[in-house]
Backbone of each chain as nested JSON, in Angstrom:
{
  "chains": [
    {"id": "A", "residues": [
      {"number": 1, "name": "UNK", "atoms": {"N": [-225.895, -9.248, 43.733], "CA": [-226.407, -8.9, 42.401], "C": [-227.747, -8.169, 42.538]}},
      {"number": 2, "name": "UNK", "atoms": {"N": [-227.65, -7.299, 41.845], "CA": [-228.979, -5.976, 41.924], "C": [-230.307, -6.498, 40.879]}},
      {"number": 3, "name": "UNK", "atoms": {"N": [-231.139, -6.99, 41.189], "CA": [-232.347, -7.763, 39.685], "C": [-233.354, -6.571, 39.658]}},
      {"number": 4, "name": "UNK", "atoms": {"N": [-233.704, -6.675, 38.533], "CA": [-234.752, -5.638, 38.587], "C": [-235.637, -5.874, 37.561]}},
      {"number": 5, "name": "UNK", "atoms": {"N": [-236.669, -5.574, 37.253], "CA": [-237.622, -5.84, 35.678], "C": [-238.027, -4.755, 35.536]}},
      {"number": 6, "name": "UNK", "atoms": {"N": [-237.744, -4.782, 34.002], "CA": [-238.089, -2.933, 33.245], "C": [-239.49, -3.087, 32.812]}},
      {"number": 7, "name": "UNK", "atoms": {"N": [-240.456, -2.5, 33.408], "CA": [-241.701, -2.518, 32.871], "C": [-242.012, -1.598, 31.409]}},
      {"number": 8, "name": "UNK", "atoms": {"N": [-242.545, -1.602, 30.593], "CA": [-243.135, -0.696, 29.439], "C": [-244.291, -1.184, 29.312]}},
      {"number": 9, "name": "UNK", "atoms": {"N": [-245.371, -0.727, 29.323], "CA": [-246.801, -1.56, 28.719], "C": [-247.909, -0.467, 29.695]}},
      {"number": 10, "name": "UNK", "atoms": {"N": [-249.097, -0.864, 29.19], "CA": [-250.45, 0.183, 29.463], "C": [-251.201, -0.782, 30.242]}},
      {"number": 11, "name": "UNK", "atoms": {"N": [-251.781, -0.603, 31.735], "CA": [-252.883, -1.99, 32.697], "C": [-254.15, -1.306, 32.201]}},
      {"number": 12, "name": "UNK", "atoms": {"N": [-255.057, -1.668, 31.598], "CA": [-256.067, -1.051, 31.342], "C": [-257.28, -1.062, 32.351]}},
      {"number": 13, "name": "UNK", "atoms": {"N": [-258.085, -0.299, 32.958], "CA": [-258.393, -0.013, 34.102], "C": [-260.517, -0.044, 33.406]}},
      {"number": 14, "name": "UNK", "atoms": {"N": [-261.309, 0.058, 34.408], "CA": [-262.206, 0.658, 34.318], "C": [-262.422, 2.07, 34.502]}},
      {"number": 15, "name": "UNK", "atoms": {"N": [-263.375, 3.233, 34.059], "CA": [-263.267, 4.135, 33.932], "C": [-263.57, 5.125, 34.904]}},
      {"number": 16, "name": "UNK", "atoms": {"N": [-263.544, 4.725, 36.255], "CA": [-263.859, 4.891, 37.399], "C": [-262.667, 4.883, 38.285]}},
      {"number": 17, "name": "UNK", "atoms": {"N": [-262.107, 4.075, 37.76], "CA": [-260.264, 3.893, 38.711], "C": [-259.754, 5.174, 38.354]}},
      {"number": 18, "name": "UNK", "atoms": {"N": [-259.967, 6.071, 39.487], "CA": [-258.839, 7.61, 39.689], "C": [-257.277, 7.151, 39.75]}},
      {"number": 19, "name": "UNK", "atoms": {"N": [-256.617, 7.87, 38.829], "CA": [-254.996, 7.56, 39.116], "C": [-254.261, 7.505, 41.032]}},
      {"number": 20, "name": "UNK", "atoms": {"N": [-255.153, 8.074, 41.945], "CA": [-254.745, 7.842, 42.734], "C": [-254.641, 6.713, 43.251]}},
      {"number": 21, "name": "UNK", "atoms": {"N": [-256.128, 6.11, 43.041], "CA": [-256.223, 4.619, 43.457], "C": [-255.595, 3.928, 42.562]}},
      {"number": 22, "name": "UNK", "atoms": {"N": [-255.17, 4.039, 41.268], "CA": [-253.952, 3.311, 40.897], "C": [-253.279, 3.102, 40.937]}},
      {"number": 23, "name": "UNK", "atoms": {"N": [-252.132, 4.35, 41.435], "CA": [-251.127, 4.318, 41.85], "C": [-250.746, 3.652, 43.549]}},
      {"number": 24, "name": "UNK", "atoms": {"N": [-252.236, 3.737, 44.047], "CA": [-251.914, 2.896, 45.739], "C": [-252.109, 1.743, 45.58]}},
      {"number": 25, "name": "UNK", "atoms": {"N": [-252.773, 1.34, 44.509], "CA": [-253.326, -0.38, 44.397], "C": [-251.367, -1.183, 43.864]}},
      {"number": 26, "name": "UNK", "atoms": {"N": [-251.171, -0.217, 42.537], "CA": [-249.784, -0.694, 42.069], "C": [-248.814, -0.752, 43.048]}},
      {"number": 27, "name": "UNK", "atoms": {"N": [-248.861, 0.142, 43.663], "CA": [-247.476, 0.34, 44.932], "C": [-247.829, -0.37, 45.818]}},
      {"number": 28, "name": "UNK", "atoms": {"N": [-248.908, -0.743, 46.365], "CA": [-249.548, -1.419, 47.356], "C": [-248.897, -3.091, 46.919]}},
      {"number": 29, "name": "UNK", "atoms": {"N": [-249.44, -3.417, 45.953], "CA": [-248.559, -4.656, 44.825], "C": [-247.419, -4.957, 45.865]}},
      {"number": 30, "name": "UNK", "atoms": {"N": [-246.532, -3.87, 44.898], "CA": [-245.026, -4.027, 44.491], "C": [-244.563, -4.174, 46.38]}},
      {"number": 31, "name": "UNK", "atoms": {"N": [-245.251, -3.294, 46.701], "CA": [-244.454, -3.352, 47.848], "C": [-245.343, -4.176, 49.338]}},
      {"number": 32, "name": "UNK", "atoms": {"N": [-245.911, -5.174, 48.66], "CA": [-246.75, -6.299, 49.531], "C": [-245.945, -7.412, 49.213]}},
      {"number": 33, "name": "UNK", "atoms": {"N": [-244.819, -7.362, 47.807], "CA": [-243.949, -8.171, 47.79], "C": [-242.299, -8.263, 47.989]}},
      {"number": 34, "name": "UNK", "atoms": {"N": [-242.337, -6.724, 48.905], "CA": [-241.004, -6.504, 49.495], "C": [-240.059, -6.157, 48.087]}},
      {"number": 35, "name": "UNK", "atoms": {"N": [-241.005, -5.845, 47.141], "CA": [-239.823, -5.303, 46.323], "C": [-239.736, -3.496, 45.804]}},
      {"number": 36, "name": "UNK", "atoms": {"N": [-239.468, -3.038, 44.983], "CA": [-239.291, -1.407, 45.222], "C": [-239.723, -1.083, 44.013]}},
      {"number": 37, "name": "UNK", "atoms": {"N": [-240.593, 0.256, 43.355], "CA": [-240.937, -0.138, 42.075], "C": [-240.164, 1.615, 41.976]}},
      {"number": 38, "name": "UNK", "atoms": {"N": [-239.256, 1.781, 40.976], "CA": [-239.039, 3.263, 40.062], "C": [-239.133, 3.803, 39.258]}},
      {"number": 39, "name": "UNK", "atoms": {"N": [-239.781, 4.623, 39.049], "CA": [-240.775, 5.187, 37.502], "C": [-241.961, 6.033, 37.927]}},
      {"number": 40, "name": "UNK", "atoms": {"N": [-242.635, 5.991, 36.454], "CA": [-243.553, 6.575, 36.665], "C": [-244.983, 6.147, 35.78]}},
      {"number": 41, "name": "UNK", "atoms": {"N": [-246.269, 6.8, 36.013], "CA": [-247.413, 6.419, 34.967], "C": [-248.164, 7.546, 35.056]}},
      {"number": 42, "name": "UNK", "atoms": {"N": [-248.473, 7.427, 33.501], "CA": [-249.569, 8.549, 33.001], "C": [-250.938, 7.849, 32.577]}},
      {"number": 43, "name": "UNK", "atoms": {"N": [-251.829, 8.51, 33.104], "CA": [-253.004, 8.319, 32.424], "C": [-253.273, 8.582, 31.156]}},
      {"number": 44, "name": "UNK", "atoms": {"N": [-253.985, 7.386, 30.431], "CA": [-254.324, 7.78, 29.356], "C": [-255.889, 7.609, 28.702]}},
      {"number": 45, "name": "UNK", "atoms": {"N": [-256.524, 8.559, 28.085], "CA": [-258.005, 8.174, 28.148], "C": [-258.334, 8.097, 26.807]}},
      {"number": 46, "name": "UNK", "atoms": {"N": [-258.974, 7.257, 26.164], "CA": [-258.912, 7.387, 24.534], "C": [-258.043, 7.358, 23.674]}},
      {"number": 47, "name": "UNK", "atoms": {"N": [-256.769, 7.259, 24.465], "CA": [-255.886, 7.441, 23.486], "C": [-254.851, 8.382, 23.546]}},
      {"number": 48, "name": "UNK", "atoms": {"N": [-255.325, 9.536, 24.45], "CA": [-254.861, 10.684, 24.733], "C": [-254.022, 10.901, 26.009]}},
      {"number": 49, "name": "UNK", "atoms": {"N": [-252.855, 11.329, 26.28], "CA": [-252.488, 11.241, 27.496], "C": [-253.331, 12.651, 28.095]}},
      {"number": 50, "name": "UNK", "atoms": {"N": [-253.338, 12.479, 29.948], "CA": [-253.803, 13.192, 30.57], "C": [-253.149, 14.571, 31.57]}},
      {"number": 51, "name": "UNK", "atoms": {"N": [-253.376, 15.656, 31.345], "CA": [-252.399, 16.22, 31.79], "C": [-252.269, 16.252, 33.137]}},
      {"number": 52, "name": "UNK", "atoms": {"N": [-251.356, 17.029, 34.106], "CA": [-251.529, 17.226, 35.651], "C": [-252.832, 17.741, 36.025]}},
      {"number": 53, "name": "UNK", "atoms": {"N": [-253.279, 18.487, 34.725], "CA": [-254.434, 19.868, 35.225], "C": [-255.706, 18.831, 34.57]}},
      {"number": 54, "name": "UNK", "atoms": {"N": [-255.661, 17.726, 34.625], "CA": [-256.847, 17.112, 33.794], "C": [-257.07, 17.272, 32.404]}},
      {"number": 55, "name": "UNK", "atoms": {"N": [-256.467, 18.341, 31.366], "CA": [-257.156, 18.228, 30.311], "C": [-256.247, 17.256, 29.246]}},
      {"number": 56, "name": "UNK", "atoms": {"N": [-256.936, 17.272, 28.146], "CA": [-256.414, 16.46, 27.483], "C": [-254.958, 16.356, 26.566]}},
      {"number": 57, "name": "UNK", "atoms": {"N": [-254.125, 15.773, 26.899], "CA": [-252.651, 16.29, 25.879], "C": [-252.672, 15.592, 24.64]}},
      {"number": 58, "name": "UNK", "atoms": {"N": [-251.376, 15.479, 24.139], "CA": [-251.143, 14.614, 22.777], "C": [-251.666, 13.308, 22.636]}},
      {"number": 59, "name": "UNK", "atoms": {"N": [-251.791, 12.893, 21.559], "CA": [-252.188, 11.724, 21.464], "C": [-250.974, 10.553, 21.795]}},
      {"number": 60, "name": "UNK", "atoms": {"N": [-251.386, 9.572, 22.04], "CA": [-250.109, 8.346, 22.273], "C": [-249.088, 7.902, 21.164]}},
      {"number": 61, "name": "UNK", "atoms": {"N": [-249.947, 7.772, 20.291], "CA": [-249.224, 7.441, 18.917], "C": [-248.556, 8.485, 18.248]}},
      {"number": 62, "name": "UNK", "atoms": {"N": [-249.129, 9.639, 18.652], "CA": [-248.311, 10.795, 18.008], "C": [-246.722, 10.393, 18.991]}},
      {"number": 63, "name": "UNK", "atoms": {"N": [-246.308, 9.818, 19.64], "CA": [-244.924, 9.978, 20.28], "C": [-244.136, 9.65, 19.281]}}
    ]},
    {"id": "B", "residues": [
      {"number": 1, "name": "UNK", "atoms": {"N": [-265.449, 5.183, 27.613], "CA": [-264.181, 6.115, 27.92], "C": [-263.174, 4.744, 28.281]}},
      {"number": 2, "name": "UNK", "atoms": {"N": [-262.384, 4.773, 27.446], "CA": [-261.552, 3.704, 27.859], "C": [-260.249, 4.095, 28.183]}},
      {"number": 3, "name": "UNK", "atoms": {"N": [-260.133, 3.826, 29.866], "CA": [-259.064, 4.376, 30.679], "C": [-257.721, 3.53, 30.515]}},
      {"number": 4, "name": "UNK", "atoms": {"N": [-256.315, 3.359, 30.104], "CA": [-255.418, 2.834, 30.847], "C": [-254.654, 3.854, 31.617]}},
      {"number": 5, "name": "UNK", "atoms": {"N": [-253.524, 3.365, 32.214], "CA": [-252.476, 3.988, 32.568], "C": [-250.881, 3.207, 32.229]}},
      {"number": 6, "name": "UNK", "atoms": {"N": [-250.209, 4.064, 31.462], "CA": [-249.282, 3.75, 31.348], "C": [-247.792, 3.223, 32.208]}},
      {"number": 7, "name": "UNK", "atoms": {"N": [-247.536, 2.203, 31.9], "CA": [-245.998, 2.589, 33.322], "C": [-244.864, 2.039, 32.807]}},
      {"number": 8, "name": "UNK", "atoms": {"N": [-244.07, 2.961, 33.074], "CA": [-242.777, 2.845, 32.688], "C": [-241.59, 3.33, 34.31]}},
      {"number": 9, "name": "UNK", "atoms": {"N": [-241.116, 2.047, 33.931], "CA": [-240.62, 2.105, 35.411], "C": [-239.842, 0.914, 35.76]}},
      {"number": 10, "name": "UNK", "atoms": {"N": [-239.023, 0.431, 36.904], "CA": [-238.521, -0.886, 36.908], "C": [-239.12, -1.566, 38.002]}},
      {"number": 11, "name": "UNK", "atoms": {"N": [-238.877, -2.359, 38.855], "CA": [-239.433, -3.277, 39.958], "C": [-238.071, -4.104, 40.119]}},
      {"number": 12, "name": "UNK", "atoms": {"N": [-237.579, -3.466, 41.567], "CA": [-236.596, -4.516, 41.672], "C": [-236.734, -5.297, 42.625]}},
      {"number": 13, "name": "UNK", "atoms": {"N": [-236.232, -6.378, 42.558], "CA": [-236.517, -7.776, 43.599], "C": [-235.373, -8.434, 44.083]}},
      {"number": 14, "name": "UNK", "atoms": {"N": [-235.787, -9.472, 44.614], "CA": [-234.448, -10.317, 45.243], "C": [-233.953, -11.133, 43.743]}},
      {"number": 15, "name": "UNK", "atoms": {"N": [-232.694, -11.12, 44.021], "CA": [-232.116, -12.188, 43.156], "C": [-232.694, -13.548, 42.313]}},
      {"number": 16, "name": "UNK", "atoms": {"N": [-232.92, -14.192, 43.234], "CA": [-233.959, -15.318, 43.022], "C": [-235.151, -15.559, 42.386]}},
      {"number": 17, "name": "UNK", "atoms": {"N": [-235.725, -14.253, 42.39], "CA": [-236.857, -14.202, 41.632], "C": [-236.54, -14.254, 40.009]}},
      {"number": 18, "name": "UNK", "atoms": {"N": [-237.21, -15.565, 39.164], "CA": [-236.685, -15.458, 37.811], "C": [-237.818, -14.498, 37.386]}},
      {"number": 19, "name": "UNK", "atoms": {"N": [-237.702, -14.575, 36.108], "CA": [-238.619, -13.592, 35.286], "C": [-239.763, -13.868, 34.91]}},
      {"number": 20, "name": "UNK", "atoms": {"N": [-240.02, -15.61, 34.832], "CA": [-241.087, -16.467, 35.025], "C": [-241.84, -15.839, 36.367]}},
      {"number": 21, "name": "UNK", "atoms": {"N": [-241.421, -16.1, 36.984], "CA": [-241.834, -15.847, 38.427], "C": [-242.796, -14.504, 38.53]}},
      {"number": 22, "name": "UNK", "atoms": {"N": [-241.464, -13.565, 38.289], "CA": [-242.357, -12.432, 37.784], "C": [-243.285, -11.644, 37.043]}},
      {"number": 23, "name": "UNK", "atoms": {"N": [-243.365, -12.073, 36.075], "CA": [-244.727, -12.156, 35.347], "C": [-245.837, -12.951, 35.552]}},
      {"number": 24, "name": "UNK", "atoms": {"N": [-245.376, -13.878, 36.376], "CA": [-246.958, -14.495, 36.243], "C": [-247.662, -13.694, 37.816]}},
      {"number": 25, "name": "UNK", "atoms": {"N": [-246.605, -13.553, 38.779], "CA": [-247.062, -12.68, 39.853], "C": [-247.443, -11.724, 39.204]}},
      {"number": 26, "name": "UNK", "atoms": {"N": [-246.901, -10.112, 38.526], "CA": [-247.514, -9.383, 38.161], "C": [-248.568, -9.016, 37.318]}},
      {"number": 27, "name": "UNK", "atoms": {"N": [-248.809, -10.238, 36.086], "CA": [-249.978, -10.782, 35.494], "C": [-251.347, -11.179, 36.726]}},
      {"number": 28, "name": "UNK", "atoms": {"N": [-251.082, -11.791, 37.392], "CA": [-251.983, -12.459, 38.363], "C": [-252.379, -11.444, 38.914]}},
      {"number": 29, "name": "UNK", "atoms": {"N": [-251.518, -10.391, 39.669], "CA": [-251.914, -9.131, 40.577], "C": [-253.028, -8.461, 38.666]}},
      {"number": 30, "name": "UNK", "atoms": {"N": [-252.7, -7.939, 38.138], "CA": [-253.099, -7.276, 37.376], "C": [-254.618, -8.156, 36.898]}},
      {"number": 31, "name": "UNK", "atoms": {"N": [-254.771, -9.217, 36.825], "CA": [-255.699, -10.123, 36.537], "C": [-256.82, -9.985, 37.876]}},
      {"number": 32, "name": "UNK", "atoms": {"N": [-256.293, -10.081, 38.87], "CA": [-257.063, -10.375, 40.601], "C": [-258.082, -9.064, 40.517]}},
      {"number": 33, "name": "UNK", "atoms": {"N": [-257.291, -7.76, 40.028], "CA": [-258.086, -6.448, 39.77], "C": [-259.466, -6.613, 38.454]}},
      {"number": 34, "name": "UNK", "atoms": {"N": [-259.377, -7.346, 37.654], "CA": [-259.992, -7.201, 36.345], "C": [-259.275, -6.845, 35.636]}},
      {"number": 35, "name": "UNK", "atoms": {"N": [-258.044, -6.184, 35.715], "CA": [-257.826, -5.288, 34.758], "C": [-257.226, -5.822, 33.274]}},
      {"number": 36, "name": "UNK", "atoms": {"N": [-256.231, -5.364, 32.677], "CA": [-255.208, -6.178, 31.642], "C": [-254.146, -5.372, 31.103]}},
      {"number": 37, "name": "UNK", "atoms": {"N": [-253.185, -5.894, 31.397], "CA": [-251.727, -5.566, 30.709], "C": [-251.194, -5.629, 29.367]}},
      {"number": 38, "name": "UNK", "atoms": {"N": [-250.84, -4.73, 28.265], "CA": [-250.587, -5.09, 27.254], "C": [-249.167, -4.45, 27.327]}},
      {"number": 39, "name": "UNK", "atoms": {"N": [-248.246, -5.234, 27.337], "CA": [-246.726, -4.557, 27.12], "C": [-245.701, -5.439, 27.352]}},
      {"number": 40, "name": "UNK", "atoms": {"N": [-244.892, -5.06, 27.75], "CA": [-243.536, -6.383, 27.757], "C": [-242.709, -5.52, 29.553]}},
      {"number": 41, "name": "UNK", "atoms": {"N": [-241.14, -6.705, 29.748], "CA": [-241.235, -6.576, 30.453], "C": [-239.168, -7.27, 30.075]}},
      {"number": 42, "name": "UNK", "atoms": {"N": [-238.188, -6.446, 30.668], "CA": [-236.792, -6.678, 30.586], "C": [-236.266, -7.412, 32.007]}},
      {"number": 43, "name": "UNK", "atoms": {"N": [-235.555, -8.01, 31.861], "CA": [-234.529, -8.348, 32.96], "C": [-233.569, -7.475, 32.777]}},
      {"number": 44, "name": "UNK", "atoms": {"N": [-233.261, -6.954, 34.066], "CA": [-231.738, -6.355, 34.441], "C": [-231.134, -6.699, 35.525]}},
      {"number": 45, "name": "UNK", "atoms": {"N": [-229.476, -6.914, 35.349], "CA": [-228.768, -7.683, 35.991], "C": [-227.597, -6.604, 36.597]}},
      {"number": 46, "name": "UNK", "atoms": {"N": [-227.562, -5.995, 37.493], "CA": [-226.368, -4.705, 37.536], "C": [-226.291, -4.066, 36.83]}},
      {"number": 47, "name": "UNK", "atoms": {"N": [-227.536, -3.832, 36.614], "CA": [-227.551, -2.335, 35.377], "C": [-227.403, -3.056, 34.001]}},
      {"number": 48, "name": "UNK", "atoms": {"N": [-227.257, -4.199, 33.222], "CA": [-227.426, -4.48, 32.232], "C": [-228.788, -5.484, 31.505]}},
      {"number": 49, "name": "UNK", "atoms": {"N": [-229.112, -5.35, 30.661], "CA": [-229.965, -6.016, 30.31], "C": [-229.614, -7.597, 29.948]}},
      {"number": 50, "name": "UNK", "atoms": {"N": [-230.521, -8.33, 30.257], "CA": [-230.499, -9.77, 30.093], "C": [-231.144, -10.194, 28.801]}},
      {"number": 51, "name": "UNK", "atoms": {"N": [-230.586, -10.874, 28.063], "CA": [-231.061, -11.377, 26.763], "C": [-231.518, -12.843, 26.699]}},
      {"number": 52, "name": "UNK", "atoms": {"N": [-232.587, -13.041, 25.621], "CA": [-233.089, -14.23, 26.005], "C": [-233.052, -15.497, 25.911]}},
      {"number": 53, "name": "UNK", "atoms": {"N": [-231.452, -15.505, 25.941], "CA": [-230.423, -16.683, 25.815], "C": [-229.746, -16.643, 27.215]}},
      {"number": 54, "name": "UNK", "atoms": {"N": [-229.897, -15.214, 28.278], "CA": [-229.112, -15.454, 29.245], "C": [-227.741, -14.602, 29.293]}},
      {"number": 55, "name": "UNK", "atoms": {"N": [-227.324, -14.468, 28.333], "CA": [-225.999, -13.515, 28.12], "C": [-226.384, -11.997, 28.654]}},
      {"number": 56, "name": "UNK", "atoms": {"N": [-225.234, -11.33, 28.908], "CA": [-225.649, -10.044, 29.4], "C": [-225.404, -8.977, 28.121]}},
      {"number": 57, "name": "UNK", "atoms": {"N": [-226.744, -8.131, 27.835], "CA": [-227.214, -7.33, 26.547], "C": [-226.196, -6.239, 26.902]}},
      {"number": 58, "name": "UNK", "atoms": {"N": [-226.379, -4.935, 26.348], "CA": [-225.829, -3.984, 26.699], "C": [-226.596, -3.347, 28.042]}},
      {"number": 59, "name": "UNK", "atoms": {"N": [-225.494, -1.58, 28.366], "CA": [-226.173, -1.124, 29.671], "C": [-227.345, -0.437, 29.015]}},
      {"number": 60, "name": "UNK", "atoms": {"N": [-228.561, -0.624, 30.32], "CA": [-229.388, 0.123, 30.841], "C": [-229.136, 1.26, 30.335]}},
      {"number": 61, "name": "UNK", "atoms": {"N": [-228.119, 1.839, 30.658], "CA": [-228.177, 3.491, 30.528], "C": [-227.571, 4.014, 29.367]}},
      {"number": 62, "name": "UNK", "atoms": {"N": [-227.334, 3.008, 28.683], "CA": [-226.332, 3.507, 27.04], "C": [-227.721, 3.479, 25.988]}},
      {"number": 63, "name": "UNK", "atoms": {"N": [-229.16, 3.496, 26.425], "CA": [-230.149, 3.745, 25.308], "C": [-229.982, 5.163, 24.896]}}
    ]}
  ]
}
């Protein structure tokens, strides 16, 4: 049997945590407990998601 | 500037691991940082979702 948990939800960070180091701290996690994580995360600052190029995109709630 | 990052994504594990289990591990990891989680979190069982009686929900992939 294949288990898995569907994550949805926002870890709210200090404003100093670069998405890189987020993404190695999270994966670092997932996979310090031998399990596999698939997906993805966007930064979001204010409210606003963040684009690839840094600037600012749509708002969250606008989805 | 108040940073999160969003994630949407699954985490799959061994069998055994209930969902108890898993949240309070991934709460705890997320807690050990400072940080905080606001969101929820599904069981899936071979591609279907688990409901919170235990019965198997519909598929994963029929959203």
């Amino acid at each position: 049997m294949r288990k898995e948990f569907e994550i949805q939800g926002c870890i709210e960070v200090p404003p100093e945590v670069t998405e890189d180091e987020f993404w190695n701290t999270f994966i670092g996690f997932v996979e310090s407990k031998g399990w596999s994580f698939g997906g993805g995360i966007r930064e979001i600052q204010d409210g606003y998601y963040i684009l690839a190029d840094g600037s600012r995109g749509r708002r969250v709630l606008d989805e």
